[in-house]
C-alpha positions in Angstrom: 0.0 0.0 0.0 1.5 3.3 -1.1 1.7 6.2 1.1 -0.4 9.5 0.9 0.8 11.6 -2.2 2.6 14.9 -1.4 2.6 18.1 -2.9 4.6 20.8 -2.6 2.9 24.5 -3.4 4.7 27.8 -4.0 3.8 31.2 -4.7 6.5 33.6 -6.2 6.2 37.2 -7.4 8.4 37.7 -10.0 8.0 41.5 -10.4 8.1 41.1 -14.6 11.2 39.2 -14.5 12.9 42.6 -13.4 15.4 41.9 -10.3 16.9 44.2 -7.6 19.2 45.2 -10.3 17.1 46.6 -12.7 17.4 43.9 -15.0 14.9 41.7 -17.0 16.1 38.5 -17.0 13.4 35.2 -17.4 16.2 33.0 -17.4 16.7 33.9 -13.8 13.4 33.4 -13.1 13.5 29.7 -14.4 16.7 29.1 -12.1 15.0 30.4 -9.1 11.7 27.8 -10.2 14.4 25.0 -10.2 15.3 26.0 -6.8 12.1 25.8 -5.3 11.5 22.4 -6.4 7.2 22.8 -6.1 5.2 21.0 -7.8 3.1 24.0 -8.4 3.7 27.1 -8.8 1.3 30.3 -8.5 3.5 33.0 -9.9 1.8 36.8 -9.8 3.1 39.4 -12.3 4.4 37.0 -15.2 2.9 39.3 -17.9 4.2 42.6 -19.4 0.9 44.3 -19.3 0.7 45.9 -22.9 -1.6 44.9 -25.5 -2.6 41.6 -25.3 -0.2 40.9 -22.3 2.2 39.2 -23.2 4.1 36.4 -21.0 7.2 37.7 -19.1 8.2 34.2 -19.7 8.8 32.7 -22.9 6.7 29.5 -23.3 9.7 27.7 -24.4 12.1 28.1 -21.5 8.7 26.9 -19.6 8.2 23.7 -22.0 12.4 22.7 -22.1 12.0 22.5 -18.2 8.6 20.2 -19.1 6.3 22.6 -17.0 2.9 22.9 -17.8 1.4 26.2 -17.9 -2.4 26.3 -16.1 -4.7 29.1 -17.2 -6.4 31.1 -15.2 -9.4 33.0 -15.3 -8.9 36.8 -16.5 -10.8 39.8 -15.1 
């Protein structure tokens, strides 16, 4: 008999990719998601906000780490 299944949750704010130093950078982003090691992730501001809002984070750094993105409901 197997045990009870664990999941790990996270929530990250990842400020449009922009760190402490000004910079945009997704890859660092990804890193840090590596480090957390959660199963899921809610991340808040991981879109640019113009026009049709476009992801902070490129879909394909998120598919060659073999996440899947969920969608949410918008306003």
């Amino acid at each position: 008999m197997r045990g009870p299944l664990q999941l790990t949750f996270a929530s990250y704010n990842i400020h449009k990719a922009v760190g402490a130093d000004g910079k945009r950078d997704p890859d660092r982003i990804i890193r840090v998601l590596h480090e957390l090691a959660a199963d899921v992730v809610a991340m808040q501001e991981a879109d640019r906000r113009f026009g049709a809002r476009e992801a902070v984070l490129p879909r394909a750094l998120l598919e060659e780490a073999h996440w899947q993105v969920a969608p949410v409901a918008e306003r």
